[in-house]
C-alpha positions in Angstrom: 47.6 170.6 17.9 48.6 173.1 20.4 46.2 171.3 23.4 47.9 168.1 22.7 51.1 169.9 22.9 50.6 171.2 26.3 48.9 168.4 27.9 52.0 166.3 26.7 54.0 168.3 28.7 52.0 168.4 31.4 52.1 165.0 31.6 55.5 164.5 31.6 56.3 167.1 33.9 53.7 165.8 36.4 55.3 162.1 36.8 58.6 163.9 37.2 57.6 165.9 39.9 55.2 162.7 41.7 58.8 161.5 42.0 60.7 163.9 42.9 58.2 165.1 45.9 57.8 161.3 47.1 61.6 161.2 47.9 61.7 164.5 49.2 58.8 163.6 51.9 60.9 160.4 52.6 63.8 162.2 53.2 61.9 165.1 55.4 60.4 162.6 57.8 62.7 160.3 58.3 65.4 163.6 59.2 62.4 165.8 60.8 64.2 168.1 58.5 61.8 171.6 57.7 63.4 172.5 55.0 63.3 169.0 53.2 59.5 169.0 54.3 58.7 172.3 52.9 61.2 171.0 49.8 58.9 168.4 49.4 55.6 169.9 49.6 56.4 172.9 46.9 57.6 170.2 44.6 54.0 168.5 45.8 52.6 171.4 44.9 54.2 171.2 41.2 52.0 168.0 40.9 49.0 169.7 41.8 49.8 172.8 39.5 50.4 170.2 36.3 46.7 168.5 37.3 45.1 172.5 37.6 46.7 173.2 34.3 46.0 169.6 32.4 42.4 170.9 33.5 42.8 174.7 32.4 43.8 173.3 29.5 41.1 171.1 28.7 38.6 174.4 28.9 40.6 176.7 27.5 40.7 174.6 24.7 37.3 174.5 23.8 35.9 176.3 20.2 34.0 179.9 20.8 30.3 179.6 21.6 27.3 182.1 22.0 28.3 183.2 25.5 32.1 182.9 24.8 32.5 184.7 20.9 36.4 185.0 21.9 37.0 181.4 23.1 37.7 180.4 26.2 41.4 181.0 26.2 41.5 182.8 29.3 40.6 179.5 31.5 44.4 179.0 31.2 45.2 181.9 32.7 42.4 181.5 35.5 44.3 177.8 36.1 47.6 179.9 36.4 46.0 182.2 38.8 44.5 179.3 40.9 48.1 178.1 41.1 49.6 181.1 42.2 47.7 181.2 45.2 48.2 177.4 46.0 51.9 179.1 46.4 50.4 181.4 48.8 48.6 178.9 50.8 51.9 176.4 50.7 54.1 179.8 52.4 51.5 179.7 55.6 52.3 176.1 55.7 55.7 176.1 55.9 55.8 179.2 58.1 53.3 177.7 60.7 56.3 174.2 60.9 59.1 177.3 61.3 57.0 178.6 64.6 56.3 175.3 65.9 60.2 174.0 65.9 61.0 177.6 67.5 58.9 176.8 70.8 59.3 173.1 70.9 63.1 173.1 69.6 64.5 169.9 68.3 66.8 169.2 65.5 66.9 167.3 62.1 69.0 163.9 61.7 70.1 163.5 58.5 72.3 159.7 57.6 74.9 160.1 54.7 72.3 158.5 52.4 69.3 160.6 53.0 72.0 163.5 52.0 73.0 161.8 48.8 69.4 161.0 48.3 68.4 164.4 48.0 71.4 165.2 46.1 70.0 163.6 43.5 66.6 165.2 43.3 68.3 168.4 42.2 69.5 167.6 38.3 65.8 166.4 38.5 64.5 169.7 39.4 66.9 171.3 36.8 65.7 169.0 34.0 62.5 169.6 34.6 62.3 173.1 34.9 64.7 173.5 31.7 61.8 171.1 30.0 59.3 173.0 30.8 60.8 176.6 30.4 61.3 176.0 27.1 58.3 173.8 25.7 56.3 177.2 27.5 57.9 179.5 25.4 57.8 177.3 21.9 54.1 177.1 22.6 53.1 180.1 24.0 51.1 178.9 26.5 50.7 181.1 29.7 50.2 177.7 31.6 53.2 176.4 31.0 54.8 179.2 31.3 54.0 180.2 34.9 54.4 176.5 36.1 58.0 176.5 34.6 58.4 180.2 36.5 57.0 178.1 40.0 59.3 174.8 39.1 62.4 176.8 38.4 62.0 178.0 42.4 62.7 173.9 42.8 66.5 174.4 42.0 67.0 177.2 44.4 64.9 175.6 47.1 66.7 172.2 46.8 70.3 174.0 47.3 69.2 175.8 50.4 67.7 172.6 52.3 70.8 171.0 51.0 72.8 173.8 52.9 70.5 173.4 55.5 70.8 169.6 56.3 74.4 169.9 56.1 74.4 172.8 58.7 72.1 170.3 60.5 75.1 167.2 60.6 77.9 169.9 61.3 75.7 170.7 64.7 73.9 173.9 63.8 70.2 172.9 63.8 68.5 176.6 64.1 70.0 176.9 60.6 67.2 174.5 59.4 64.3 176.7 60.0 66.3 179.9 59.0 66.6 178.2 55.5 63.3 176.8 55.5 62.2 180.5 56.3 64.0 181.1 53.0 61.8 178.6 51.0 59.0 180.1 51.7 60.4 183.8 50.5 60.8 182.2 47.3 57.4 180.1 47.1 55.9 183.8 47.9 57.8 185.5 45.2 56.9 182.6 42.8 53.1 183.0 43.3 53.4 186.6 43.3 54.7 186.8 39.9 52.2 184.4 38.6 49.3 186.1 40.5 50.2 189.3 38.3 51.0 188.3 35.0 47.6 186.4 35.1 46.2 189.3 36.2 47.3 191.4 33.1 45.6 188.6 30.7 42.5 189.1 32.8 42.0 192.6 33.2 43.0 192.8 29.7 46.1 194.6 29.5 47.9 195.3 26.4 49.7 192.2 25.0 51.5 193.5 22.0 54.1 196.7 22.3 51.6 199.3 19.8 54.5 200.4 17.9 55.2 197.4 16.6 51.6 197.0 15.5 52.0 200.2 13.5 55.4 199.1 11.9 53.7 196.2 10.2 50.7 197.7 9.6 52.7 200.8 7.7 54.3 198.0 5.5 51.1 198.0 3.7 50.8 200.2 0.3 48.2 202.8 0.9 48.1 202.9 4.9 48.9 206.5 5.4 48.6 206.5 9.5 47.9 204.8 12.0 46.4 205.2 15.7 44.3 203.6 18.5 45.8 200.3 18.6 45.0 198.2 21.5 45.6 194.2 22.2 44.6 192.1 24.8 44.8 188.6 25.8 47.0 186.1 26.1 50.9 185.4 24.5 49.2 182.4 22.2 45.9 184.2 21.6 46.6 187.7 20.9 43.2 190.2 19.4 44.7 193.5 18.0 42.2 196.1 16.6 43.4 199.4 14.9 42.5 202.5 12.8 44.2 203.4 9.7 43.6 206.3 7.6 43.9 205.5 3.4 43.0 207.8 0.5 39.7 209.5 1.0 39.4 209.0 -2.9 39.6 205.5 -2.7 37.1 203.5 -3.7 35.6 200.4 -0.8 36.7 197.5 -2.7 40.4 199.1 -2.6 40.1 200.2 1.3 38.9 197.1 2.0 42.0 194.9 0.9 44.3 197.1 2.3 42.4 196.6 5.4 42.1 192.6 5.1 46.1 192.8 3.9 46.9 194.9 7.1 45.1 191.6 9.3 47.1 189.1 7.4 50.7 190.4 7.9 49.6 191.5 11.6 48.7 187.5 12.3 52.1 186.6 10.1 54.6 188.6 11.6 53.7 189.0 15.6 53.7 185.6 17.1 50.5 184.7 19.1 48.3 187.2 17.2 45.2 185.0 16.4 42.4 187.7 15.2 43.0 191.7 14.1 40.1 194.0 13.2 41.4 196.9 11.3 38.7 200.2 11.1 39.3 202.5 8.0 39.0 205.9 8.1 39.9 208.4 5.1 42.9 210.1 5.3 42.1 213.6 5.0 44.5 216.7 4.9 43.6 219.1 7.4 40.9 221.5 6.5 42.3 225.1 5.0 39.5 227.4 7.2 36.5 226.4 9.9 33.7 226.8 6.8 35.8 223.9 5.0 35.8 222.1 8.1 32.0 222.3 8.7 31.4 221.5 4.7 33.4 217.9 5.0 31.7 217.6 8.7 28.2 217.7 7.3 29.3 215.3 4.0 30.8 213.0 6.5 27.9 212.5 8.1 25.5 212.4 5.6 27.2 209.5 4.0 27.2 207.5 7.4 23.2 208.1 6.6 22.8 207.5 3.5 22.4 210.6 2.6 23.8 212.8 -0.5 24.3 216.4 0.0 24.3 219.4 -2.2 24.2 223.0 -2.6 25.9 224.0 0.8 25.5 228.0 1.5 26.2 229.5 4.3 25.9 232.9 6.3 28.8 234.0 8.7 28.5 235.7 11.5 30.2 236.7 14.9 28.1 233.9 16.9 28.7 231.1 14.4 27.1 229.9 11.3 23.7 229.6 9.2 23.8 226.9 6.9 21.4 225.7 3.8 21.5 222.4 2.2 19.9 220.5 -0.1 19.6 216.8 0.8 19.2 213.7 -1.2 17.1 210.8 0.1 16.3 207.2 -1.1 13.0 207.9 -3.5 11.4 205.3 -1.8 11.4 206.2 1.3 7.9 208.0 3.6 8.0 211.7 4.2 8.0 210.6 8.0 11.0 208.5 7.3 12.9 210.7 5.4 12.5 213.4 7.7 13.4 211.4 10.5 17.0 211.0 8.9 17.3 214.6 8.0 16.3 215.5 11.5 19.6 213.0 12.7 22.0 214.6 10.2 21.2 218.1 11.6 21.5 216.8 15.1 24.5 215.5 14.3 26.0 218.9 12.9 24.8 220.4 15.9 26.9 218.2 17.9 30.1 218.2 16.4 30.0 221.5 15.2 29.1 224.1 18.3 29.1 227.1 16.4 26.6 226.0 14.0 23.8 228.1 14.7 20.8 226.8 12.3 20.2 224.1 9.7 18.0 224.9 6.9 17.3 221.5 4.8 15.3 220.8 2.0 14.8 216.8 1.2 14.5 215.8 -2.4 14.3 212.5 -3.6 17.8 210.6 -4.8 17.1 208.9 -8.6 19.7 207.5 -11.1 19.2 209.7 -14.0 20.3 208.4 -17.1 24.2 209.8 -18.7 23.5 212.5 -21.4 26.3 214.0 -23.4 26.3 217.2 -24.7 26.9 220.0 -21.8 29.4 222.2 -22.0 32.6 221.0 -20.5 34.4 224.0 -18.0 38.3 224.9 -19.8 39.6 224.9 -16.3 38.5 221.4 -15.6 41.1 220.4 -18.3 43.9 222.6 -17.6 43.3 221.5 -14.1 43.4 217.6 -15.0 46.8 218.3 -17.5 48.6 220.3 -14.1 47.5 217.6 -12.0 49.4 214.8 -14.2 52.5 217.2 -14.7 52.8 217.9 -10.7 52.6 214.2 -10.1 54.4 212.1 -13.0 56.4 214.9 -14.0 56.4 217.3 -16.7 55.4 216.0 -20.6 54.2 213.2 -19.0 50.7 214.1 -20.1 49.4 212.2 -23.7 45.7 212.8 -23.7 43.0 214.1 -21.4 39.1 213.4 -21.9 35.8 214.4 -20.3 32.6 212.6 -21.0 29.6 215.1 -19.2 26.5 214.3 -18.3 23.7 214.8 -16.2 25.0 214.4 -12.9 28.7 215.7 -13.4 31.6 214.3 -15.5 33.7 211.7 -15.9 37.4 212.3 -16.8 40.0 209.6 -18.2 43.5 210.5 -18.7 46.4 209.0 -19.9 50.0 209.8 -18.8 53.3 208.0 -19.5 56.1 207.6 -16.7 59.1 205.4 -16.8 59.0 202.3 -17.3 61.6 200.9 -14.4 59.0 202.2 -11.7 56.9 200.0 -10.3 53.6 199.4 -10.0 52.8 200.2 -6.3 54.8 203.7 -6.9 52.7 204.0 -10.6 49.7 203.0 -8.5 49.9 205.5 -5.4 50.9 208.6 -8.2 47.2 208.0 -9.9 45.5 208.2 -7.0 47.4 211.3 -6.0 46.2 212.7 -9.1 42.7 211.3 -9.2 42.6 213.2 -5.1 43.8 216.4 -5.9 41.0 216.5 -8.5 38.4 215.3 -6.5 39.2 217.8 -4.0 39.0 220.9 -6.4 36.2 219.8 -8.5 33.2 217.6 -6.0 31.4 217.2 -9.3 33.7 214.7 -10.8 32.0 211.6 -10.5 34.7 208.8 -12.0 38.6 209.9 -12.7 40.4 207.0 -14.6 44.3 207.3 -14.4 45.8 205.0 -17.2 49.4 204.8 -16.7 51.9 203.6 -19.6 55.8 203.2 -20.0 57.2 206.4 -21.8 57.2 205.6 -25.8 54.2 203.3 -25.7 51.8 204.3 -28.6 49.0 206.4 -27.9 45.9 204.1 -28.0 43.6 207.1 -26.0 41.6 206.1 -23.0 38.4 206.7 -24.6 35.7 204.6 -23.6 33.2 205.0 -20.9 34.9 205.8 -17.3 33.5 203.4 -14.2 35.8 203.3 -11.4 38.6 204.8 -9.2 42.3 205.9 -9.9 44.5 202.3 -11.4 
């Protein structure tokens, strides 16, 4: 469990650093040494920053709630901001014991043991901060993390007061407060870095690079772009949300495990990503003239209404457009109610269309008539379906081609035969090509079935009733 992880560590690292402050303050008062003072109050100062974070920890720790839906990850990075500016506090310290030994004077006295003494607190420090460094980055956990960035400063700081006390038995005192002047550039630069990479978890700055986002996310059959990706939080509890673009003729079920296949590899492949929310859009080409445009506008929106949409006329003119439509509303809903979503659609038109000048609408109601055979099926419907499976799968690759009609449009089923080393992602993606370039030429298509079948298969027809997408 990743909280029983860190706290382990913490734990460890915390006795290690009681000890290794105590015989630093031994050392400091019995020399008068500055430097081995301020030594021993940064590594003091580790102790308390192991406490802060066993308590950060223990918060951040704790399952989302009503008034935290995202968890409450980000308490670890307020307990790595708190000790960041302990840092800052610990400089004025150090800085104030610099000024007083200026105007007073005085020297340290360090004895051949208390040099040896603190000799030995530096493979401590090393150990320690080599612990730590590494246990922070197997985790992930921006706690442990910036406390192994502020114990690291240990080794440094422990070579300069050793450089310092030796100054001090060679007779060169004012070289004590000059290195202890030292310590406290590093404690600063310490709790600086901390202060702002705690600050980028908190003011929500992006935590995964975007274009690797889109790499994996492209590894997914059927994503055909991707944009607006944004992440925030922290290394071990990453949210990513993006938009990706699929088929416009595909059907919900088929967007929506792309979608749910896009979260999965995000969460597998980028360490620290805990939670991706992926919005579909449909991957439109770009419209051929500004009427086309305004058509797919005004469908677009109707369907975020509920609303179907027919017989779409228009007048032209220098200023802009006149549009009539014929609108399709739930049978059972009120005039008032009914009108009331019309009256959004053609606000809606207005907005995102400026040269739309009027909106004529009449609502009727939406029923599911029953199927009836029997109309007369358009010739260029056909020889439009046949092209369509020669463009895609090549030509003679088409075996039959059949179109049930009825009341509210037709339903076409064809069968085409491809070789039979390609696979079934490849097989997959060239049906929906086909069953999209149909649906853009003819809107009154209501199901296209794409039966795919190795080249010298028997022809077994795809007759039958048509009810779905491409396959």
């Amino acid at each position: 469990m990743y909280q029983r992880q860190v706290q382990r560590v913490l734990w460890i690292v915390l006795a290690a650093n009681l000890l290794v402050a105590a015989a630093k303050l031994f050392i400091g008062l019995r020399a008068g040494a500055l430097s081995a003072l301020a030594d021993a109050f940064h590594s003091g100062l580790d102790a308390s920053a192991n406490i802060i974070g066993l308590v950060g920890i223990a918060i951040a720790s704790r399952p989302p709630d009503r008034n935290h839906p995202y968890g409450h990850r980000k308490y670890e990075a307020i307990a790595a901001m708190i000790l960041g500016l302990f840092l800052l506090l610990a400089s004025l310290e150090v800085i104030q014991g610099v000024v007083e030994r200026l105007l007073t004077g005085g020297q340290p006295e360090v004895s051949g043991p208390l040099f040896l003494l603190m000799l030995a607190t530096l493979p401590v420090n090393l150990a320690i901060s080599r612990y730590e460094a590494r246990q922070g980055e197997r985790l992930r956990s921006s706690i442990l993390m910036a406390d192994a960035l502020h114990t690291r400063t240990d080794v440094f700081v422990t070579l300069s007061v050793l450089a310092s006390l030796a100054a001090a038995r060679l007779g060169i005192p004012w070289l004590d407060p000059l290195v202890a002047l030292g310590v406290v550039g590093v404690i600063l630069i310490a709790g600086l870095r901390i202060l702002r990479s705690t600050a980028l978890v908190l003011t929500d700055s992006a935590a995964v690079d975007p274009e690797e986002v889109e790499r994996v996310a492209r590894s997914v059959p059927g994503v055909r772009a991707i944009h607006k990706v944004r992440s925030r939080g922290t290394p071990d509890a990453t949210y990513v949300d993006l938009h990706l673009k699929v088929d416009p003729a595909m059907s919900t079920e088929q967007a929506h495990a792309i979608a749910t296949e896009v979260e999965e590899r995000l969460k597998a492949e980028i360490p620290g990503v805990v939670d991706a929310v992926v919005h579909v859009e449909p991957g439109r080409l770009p419209p051929a003239s500004e009427w086309e445009a305004l058509s797919v506008r005004i469908r677009s929106l109707a369907d975020g209404l509920g609303l179907g949409v027919h017989e779409l006329h228009g007048v032209e003119t220098p200023e802009g457009y006149h549009i009539g439509l014929h609108v399709e509303v739930d049978e059972d809903l009120s005039v008032e109610e009914a009108h009331a979503r019309v009256t959004e659609l053609e606000r809606r038109a207005r907005e995102g269309f400026p040269r739309l000048l009027s909106v004529t609408t009449h609502i009727e109601p939406r029923s599911r008539p029953p199927r009836q055979a029997g109309r007369e099926i358009p010739a260029e419907l056909e020889a439009a379906a046949r092209e369509a499976i020669e463009r895609v799968f090549g030509a003679g690759s088409c075996r039959e081609v059949y179109l049930y009609a009825h009341e509210g449009g037709y339903d076409l089923a064809l069968t085409c035969q491809t070789g039979g080393e390609m696979s079934v992602v490849e097989a997959h993606r060239r049906a929906e090509e086909v069953e999209s370039l149909l649906r853009g030429r003819f809107p009154e298509l209501q199901h296209v079935i794409v039966h795919v079948e190795p080249a010298g298969s028997p022809l077994e027809g795809a007759r039958g009733e048509p009810s779905g997408g491409g396959g």
